[in-house]
C-alpha positions, -999 to 999 in steps of 0.1 A, spaced: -545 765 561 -579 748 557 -585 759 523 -550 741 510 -557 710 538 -591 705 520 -578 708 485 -551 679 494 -578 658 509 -603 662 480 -578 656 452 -561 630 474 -578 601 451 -564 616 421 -532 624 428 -528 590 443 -538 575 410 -517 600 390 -487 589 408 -494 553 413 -499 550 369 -467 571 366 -448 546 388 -460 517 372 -457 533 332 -420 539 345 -416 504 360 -431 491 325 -409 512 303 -376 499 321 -389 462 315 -395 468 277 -356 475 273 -357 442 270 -386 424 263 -408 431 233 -440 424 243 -439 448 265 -429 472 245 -451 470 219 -484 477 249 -467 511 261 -491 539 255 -478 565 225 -454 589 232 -483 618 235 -496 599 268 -467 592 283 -455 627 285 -493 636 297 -491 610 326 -457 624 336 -467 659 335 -496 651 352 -478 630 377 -449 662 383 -478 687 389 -495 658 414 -461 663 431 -460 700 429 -495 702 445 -480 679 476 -452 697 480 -462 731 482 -490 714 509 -459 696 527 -437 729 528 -464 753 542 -488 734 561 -470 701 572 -456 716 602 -424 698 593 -407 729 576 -396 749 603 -379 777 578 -405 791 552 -391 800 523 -385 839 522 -385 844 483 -396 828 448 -364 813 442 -356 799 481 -394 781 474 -383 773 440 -349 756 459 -365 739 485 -391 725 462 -366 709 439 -347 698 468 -353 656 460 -353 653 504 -381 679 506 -397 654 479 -393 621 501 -405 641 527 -436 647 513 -445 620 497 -440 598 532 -461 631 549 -488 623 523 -488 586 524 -495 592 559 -525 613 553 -538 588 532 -534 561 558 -551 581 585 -578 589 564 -582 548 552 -582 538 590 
């Protein structure tokens, strides 16, 4: 349980940044439907698919933390494909991410 609580805490600054520059390349790709100028600054196509990759494996990382070490998940998974379920499970995802933006906060206090 330490070894995957320390990993989480000393990539924490990364994945936050991974996930906070997905959010806002999303947020700027919906706006430059319809306005130019921002379309023409959106990174190439190349990066955009790194950042989200990047951002999906930032998310990966948090909820494999959040489903075995949280406490929250009552029921491990028994099998690959229940693990592969519950990960994909978009609750299990808000779940995680509001379990990990309270780590960060407790760590910033």
């Amino acid at each position: 349980v330490t070894m995957w609580w320390d990993v989480v805490k000393a990539v924490e600054p990364c994945i936050s940044v991974t996930l906070f520059a997905a959010e806002v390349l999303s947020a700027q790709i919906q706006s430059a439907a319809s306005n130019p100028k921002i379309a023409a600054q959106l990174p190439a196509d190349s990066i955009r698919r790194d950042l989200f990759d990047a951002a999906a494996l930032a998310q990966g990382i948090l909820i494999r933390a959040y489903i075995d070490f949280s406490g929250h998940v009552t029921s491990q998974p028994l099998s690959a494909e229940a693990y592969s379920v519950m990960r994909s499970d978009p609750s299990t995802a808000a779940s995680a991410m509001e379990w990990f933006n309270q780590i960060v906060a407790a760590e910033s206090a």
